[in-house]
C-alpha distance (Angstrom), angle and dihedral (degrees) to the residues before:
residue distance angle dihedral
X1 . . .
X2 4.07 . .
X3 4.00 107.0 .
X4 3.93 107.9 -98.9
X5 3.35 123.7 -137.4
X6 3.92 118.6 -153.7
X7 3.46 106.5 159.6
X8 4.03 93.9 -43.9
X9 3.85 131.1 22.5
X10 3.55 117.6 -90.4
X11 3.50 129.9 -160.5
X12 3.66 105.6 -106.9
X13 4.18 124.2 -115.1
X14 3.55 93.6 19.4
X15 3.56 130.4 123.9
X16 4.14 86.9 -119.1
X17 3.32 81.6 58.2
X18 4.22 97.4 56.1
X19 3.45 89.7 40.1
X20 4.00 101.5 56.3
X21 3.41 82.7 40.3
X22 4.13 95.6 55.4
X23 3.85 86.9 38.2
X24 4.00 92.0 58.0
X25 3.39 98.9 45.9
X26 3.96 94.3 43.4
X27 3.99 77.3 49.3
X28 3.82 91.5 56.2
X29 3.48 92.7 37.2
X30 4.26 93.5 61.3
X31 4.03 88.7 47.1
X32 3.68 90.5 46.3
X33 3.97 89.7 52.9
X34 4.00 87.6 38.3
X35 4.03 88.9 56.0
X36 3.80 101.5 47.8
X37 3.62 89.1 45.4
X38 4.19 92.0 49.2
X39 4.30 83.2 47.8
X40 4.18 85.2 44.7
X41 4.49 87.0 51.2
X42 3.47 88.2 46.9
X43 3.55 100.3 44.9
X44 3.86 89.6 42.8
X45 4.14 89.5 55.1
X46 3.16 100.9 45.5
X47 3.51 87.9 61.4
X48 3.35 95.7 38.5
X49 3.93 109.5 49.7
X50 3.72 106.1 48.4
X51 3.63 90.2 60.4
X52 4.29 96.2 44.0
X53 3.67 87.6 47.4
X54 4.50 93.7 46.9
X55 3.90 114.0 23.9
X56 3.82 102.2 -10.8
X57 3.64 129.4 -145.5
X58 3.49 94.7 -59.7
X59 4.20 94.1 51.0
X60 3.38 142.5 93.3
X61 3.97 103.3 -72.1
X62 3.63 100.7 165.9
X63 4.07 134.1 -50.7
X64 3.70 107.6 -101.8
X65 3.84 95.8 59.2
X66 3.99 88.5 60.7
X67 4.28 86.6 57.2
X68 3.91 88.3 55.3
X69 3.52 108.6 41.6
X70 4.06 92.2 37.6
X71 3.97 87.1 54.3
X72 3.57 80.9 50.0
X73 3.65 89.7 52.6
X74 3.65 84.8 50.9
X75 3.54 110.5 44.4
X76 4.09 89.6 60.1
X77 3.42 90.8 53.5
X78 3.63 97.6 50.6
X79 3.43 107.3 -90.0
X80 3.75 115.4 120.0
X81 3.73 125.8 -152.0
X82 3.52 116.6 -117.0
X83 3.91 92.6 15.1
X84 3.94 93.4 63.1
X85 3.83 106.9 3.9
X86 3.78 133.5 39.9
X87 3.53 111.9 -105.9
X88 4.52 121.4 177.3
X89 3.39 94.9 -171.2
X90 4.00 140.7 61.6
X91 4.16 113.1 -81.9
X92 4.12 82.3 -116.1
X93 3.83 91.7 98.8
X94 3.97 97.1 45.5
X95 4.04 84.2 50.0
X96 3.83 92.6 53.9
X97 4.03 88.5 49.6
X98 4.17 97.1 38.4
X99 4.13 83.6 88.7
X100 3.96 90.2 56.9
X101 3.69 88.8 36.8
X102 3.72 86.9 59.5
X103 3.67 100.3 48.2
X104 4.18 76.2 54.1
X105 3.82 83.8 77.6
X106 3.77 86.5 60.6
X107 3.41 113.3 33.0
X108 3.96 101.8 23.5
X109 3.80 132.0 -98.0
X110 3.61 97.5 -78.7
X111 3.23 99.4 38.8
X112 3.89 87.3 56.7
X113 3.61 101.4 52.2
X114 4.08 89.7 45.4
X115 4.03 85.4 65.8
X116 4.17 91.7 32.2
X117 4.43 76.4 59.2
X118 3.74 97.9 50.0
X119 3.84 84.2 42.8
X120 3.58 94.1 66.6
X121 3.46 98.3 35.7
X122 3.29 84.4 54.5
X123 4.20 88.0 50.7
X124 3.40 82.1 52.1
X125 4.18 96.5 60.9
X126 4.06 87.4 45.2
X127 4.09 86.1 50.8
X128 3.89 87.8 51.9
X129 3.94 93.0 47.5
X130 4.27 83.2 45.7
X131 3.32 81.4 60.3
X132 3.55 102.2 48.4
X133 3.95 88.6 53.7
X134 3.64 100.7 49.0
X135 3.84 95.6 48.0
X136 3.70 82.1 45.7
X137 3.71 102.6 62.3
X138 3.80 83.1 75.4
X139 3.71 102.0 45.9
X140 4.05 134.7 -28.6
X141 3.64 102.4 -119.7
X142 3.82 86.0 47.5
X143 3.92 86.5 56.9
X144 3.58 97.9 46.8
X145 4.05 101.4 49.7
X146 4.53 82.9 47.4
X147 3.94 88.9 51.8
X148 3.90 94.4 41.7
X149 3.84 89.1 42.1
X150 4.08 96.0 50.9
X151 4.01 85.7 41.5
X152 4.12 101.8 55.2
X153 3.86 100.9 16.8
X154 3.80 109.4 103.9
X155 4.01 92.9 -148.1
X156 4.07 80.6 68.4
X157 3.69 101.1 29.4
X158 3.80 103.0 33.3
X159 3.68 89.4 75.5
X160 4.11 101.0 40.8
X161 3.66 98.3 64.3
X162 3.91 94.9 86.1
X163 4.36 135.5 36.4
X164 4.25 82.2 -90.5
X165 4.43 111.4 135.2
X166 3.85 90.6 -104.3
X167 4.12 98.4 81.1
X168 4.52 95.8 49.0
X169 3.64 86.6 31.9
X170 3.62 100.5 56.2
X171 4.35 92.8 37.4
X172 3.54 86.0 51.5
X173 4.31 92.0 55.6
X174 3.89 89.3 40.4
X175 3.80 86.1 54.0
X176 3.45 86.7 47.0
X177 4.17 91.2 51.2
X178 3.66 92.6 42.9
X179 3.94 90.8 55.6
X180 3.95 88.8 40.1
X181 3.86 92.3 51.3
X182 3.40 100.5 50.6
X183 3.80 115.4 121.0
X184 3.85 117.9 -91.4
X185 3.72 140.9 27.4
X186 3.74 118.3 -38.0
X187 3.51 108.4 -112.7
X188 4.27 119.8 -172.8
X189 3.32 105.8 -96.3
X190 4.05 90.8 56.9
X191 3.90 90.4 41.6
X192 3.95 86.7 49.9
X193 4.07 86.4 55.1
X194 3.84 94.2 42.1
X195 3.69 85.2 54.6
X196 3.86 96.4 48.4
X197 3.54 90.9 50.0
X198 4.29 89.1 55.6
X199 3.81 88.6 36.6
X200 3.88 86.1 59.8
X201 4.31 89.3 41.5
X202 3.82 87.2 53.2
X203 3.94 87.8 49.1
X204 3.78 88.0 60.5
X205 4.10 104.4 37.8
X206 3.76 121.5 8.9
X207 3.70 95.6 -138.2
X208 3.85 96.3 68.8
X209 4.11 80.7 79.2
X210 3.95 82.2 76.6
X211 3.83 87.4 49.6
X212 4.14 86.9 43.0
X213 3.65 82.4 50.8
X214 4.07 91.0 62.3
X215 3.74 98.9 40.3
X216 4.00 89.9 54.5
X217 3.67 89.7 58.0
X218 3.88 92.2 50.7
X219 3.87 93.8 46.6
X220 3.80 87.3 58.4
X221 3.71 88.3 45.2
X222 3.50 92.4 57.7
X223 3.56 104.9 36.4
X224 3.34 120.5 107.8
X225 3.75 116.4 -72.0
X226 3.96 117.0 -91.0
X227 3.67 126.6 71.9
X228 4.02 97.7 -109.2
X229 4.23 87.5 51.1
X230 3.74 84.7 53.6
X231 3.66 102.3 44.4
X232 4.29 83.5 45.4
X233 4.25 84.6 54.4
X234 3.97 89.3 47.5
X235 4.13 93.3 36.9
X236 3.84 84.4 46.7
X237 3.80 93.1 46.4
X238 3.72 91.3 48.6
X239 3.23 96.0 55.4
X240 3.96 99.7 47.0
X241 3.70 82.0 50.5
X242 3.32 99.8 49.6
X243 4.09 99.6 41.9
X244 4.22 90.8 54.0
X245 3.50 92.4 45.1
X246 4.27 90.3 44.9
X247 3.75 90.5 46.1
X248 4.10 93.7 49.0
X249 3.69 97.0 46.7
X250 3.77 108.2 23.6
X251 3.93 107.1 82.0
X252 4.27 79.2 54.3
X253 3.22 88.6 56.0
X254 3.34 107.5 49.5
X255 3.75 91.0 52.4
X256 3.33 92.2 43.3
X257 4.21 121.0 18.2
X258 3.98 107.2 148.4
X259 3.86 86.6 44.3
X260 3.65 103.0 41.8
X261 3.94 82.8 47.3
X262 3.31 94.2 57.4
X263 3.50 110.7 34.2
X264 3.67 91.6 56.2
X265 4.22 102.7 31.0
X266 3.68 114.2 26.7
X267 4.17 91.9 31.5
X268 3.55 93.5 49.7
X269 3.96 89.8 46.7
X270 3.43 98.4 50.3
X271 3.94 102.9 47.7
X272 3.88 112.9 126.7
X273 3.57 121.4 -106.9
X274 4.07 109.3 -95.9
X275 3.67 86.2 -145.0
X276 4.08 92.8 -124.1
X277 3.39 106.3 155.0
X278 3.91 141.8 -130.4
X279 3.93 95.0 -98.6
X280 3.87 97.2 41.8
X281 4.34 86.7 47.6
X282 3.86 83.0 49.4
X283 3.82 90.5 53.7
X284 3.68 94.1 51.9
X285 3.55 92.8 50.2
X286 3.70 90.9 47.1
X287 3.83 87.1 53.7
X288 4.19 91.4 -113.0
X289 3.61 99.8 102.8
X290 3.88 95.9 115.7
X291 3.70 132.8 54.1
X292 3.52 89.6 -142.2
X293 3.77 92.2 58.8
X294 4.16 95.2 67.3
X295 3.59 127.8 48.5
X296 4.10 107.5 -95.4
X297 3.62 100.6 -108.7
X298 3.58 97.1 58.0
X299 4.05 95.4 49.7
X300 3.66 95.3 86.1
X301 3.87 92.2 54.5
X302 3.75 90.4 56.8
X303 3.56 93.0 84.6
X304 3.92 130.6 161.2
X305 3.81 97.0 -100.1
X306 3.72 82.7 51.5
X307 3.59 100.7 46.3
X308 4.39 89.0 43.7
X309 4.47 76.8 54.4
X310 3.63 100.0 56.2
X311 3.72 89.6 42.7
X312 3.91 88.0 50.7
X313 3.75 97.5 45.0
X314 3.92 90.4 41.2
X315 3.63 92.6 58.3
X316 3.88 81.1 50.2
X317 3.44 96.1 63.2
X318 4.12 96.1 47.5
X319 3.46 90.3 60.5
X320 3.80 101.0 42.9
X321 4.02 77.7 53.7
X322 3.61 96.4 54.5
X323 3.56 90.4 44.5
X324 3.87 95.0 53.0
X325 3.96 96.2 34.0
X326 4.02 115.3 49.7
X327 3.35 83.0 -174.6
X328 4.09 102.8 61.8
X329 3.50 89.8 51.2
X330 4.27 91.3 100.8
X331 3.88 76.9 55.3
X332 3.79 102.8 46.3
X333 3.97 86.7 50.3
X334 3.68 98.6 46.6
X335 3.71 87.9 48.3
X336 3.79 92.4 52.6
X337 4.07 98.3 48.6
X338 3.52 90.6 36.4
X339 3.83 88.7 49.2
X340 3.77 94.1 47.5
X341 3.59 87.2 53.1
X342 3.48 97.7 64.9
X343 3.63 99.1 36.7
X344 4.21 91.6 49.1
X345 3.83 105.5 38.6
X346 3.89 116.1 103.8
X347 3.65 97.6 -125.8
X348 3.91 122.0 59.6
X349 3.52 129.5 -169.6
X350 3.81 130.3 160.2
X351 3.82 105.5 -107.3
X352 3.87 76.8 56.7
X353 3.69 94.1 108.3
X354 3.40 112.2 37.6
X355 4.02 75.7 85.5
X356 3.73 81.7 85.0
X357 3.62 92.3 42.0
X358 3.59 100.6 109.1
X359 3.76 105.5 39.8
X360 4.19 96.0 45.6
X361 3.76 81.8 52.1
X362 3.55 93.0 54.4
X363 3.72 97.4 42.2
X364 4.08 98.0 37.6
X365 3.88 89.6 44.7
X366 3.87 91.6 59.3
X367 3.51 88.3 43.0
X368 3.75 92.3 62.5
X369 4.01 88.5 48.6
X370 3.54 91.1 52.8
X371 3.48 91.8 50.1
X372 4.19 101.5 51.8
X373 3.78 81.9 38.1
X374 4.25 81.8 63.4
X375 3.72 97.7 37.0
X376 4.40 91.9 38.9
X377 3.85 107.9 37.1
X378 3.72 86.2 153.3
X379 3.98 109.2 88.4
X380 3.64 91.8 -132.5
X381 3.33 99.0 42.4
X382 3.93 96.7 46.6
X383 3.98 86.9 54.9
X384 3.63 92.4 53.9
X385 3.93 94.1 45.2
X386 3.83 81.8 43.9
X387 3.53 93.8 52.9
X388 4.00 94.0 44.8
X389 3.85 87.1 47.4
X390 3.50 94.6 52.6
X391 3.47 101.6 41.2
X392 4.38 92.5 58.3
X393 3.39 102.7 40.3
X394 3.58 92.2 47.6
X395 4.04 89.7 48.6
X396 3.85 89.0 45.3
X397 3.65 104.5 48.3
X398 3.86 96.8 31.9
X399 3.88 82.1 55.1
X400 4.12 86.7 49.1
X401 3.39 92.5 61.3
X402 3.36 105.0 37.3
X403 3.83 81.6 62.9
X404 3.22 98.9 50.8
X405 3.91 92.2 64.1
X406 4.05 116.2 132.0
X407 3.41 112.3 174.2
X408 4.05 122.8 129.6
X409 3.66 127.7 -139.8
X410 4.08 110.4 -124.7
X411 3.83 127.8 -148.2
X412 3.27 92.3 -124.0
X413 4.00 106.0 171.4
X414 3.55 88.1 57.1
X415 3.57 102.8 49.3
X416 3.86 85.0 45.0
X417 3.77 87.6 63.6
X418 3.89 94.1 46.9
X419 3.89 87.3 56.8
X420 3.55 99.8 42.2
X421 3.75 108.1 109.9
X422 3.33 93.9 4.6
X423 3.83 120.7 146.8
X424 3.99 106.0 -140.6
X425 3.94 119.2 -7.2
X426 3.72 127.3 -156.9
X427 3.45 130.4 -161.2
X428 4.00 134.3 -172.0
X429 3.72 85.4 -146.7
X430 3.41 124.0 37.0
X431 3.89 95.0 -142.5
X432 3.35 82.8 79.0
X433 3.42 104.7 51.0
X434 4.05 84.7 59.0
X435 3.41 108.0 39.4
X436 4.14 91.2 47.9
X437 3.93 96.6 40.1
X438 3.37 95.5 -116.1
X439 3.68 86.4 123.1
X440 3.65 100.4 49.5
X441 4.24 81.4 49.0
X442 4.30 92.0 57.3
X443 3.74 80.9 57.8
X444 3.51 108.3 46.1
X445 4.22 84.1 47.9
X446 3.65 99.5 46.2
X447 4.09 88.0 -116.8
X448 3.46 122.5 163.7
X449 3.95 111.5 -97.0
X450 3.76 124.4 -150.9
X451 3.87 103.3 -178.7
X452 3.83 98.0 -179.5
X453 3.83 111.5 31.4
X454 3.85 99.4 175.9
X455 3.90 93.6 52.9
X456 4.18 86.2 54.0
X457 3.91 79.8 83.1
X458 3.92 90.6 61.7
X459 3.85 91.8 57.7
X460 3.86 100.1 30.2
X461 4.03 87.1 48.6
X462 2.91 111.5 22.9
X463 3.89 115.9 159.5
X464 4.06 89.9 8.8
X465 3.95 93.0 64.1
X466 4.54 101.9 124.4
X467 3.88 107.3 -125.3
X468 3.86 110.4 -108.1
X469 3.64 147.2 73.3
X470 4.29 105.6 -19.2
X471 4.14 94.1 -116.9
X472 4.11 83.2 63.4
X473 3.89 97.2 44.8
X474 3.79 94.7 35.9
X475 3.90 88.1 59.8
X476 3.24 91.7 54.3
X477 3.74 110.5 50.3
X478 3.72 109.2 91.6
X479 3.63 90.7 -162.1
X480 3.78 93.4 58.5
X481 3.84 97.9 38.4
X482 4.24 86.3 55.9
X483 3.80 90.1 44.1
X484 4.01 90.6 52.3
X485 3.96 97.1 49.4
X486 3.48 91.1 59.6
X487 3.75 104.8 43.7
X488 3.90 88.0 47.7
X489 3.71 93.6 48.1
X490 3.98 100.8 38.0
X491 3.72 85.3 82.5
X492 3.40 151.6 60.6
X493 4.33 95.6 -132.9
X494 3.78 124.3 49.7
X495 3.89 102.2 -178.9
X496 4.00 94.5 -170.5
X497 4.20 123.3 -174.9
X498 3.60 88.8 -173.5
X499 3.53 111.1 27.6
X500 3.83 118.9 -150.3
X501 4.23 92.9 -7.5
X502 3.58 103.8 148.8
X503 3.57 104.4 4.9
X504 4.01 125.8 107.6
X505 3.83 127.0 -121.7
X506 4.24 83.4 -108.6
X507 4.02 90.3 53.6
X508 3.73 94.4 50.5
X509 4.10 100.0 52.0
X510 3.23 93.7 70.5
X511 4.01 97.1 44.2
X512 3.84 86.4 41.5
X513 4.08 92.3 61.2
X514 3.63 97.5 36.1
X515 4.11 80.3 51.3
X516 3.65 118.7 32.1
X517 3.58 104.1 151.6
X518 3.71 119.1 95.1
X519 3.64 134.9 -158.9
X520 3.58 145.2 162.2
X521 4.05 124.0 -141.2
X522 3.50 104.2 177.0
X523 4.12 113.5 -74.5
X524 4.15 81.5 -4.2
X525 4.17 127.4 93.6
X526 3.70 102.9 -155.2
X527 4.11 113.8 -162.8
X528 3.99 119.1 -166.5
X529 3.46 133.0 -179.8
X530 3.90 116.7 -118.2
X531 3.42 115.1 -77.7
């Protein structure tokens, strides 16, 4: 045995020897666990206090997160997606939130989906220490920039402050990585749990089949050499995949199967194009997308040649990476198709990219290790560069997204008392329908419950929806227009965030005289029908 040096010579063989040795690495071990849960706090407030300090918990946060907890809401009290509501997207994300939609029977609604929202912020800190691990198996500066990347960046975070798909999805692909990654050949069994853990991604979003795509063609990589071990690893992977996803989604289908079908294949095919272009999709991914998200002064410098330059020099750097590191190639591909997902699909919206969250973090984290590993070959000298590094970008882009916060604080004893007692309430966003009640009211009376009015146009019109900004298209799909007069009018509460936006002179009349009384509750138009 060579004589090991850790921190002082030791003589070697001896039990002096062991036990510096078990002391060091029980040493590392504590910092280790100390770091991933400092890039887990971070991660976790950086979700956390932009929202607390605008809208709080019990605000408007976005519109999506509304449709997923509400079907939650739903489901538990015997309303199944598909069958009775309108659901785009796989049942995965209403099972996640059924616990929290439980604890609504306790606590209330509202109160519910505040905790379901620290719950996946808090998803979102254990995704940023998943990170941290996986990039770390290769080297520990490489696993620190990846953690502190996913946990301040707003392409990660932007979308993991509310119950949206991006916060399961992306655990469920980092559990994936992290089983992947492990050293060794993949045998079946692990390429049967890598699978399940996709299978259950795809059950949530649609577009982690691209990312299933990638991991399939690693598994038979690394499985063991000889073509039947590697068709086992794929069979095996298939399978897992295919089981997680069939358990998630097959009870909806079966009570369901031309709707669920169509809701979440042939709607989600057909939407128009939102004509967002190349350059603005590059911005989001870059993390510039808002003008709130940069300091004022440095907007107009952020032009499009800039923006197209970044891009260029970013894709730079994920090659040079997967050049230098066999390992981060996985990475470097799921960042590509993932990437050319977001730039090439018709529709664009900005939670878009934190899709690629997780693998640009991985890949662009080790990038920065490789790169103070270059300048700082010195160990000293790297840890201080490290340190420096570290330090700014996490102030900078933890102050980025901070910025780039939008939620809305609601008036929400007020609105309570305008749904109180009410009959049938509808809502232009289906926050609102949760947080006031008004949800848990459509039940109780049997009402008719549209939990995401602006995707109604995607079924009702689908294939004759005008490409363009949503306000234009909306106003011009009969189907949609016809659909919103009645929900709006069937009851005796329409709690609206953005009252009349898509809707023609012809659709309000009739919502106007079934609902003449107007009033204001802060951000929210209230209509009522006379007393």
């Amino acid at each position: 045995m060579r004589v090991a040096r850790l921190g002082r010579r030791l003589v070697p063989g001896t039990a002096g020897d062991w036990w510096w040795l078990l002391r060091e690495r029980l040493g590392r071990s504590r910092r280790d666990v100390g770091i991933l849960l400092l890039i887990a706090g971070v991660a976790f407030l950086v979700r956390l206090l932009p929202v607390v300090r605008h809208g709080g918990l019990f605000g408007i946060i976005g519109y999506d997160d509304g449709v997923y907890f509400g079907a939650a809401v739903a489901l538990v009290h015997g309303v199944l997606p598909y069958r009775d509501i309108l659901l785009l997207h796989p049942p995965g994300i209403v099972l996640s939130l059924t616990p929290f939609a439980l604890l609504g029977s306790v606590t209330g609604d509202a109160t519910a989906f505040a905790i379901a929202r620290v719950a996946f912020m808090f998803l979102g800190g254990v995704s940023a220490a998943a990170a941290a691990v996986i990039a770390g198996r290769y080297g520990r500066l490489a696993g620190i920039m990846a953690g502190a990347l996913y946990a301040v960046w707003t392409v990660a975070v932007a979308g993991e402050r509310n119950t949206d798909l991006h916060a399961p999805e992306n655990i469920l692909l980092l559990l994936g990585l992290l089983l992947a990654t492990r050293p060794g050949r993949i045998r079946p069994g692990r390429a049967a749990a890598i699978g399940a853990a996709l299978g259950l991604g795809v059950s949530v979003h649609l577009w982690q089949g691209a990312s299933a795509a990638v991991l399939l063609a690693w598994v038979v990589l690394r499985a063991r050499p000889g073509a039947s071990r590697r068709f086992q690893a794929a069979a095996s992977f298939a399978a897992g995949s295919a089981l997680a996803f069939g358990l998630a989604c097959l009870p909806f289908l079966l009570s369901a199967p031309e709707a669920l079908v169509r809701y979440t294949l042939l709607d989600q095919l057909e939407r128009p194009n939102t004509g967002i272009g190349i350059v603005e999709r590059l911005r989001s991914l870059e993390g510039l997308a808002s003008k709130r998200s940069i300091p004022s002064a440095l907007w107009p410098l952020i032009t499009d040649p800039v923006v197209i330059v970044i891009a260029v020099s970013l894709l730079a750097v994920v090659l040079v990476v997967a050049w230098r590191c066999a390992w981060s190639r996985m990475w470097v591909a799921l960042a590509l198709v993932q990437v050319a997902i977001v730039l090439s699909t018709p529709s664009f919206f900005g939670d878009y990219p934190n899709f690629a969250g997780p693998a640009l973090s991985l890949v662009l984290g080790t990038a920065v290790a490789l790169a103070i590993g270059h300048l700082a070959p010195m160990r000293r000298a790297r840890i201080a560069v490290a340190v420096t590094v570290v330090t700014c970008l996490v102030a900078s882009l933890a102050a980025i997204s901070i910025a780039g916060d939008s939620s809305r604080s609601l008036k929400l004893g007020e609105l309570r008392d305008e749904v109180a007692g009410a009959e049938c309430v509808s809502a232009d966003t289906p926050s609102l329908l949760v947080l006031s009640g008004g949800l848990r009211e459509d039940i109780d009376h049997g009402c008719r419950i549209v939990l995401d009015p602006t995707g109604v146009r995607y079924d009702t019109d689908r294939g004759h929806l005008l490409p363009g900004p949503a306000s234009g298209s909306t106003r011009a799909a009969v189907g949609y227009q016809r659909a919103m007069a009645a929900w709006y009018a069937s009851g005796s509460v329409a709690l609206l965030l953005h009252p009349g936006a898509g809707l023609t002179a012809e659709t309000m009349a009739p919502i106007v005289a079934a609902l003449p009384v107007l009033r204001s509750h802060g951000i929210v138009t209230v209509r009522r029908a006379t007393p």
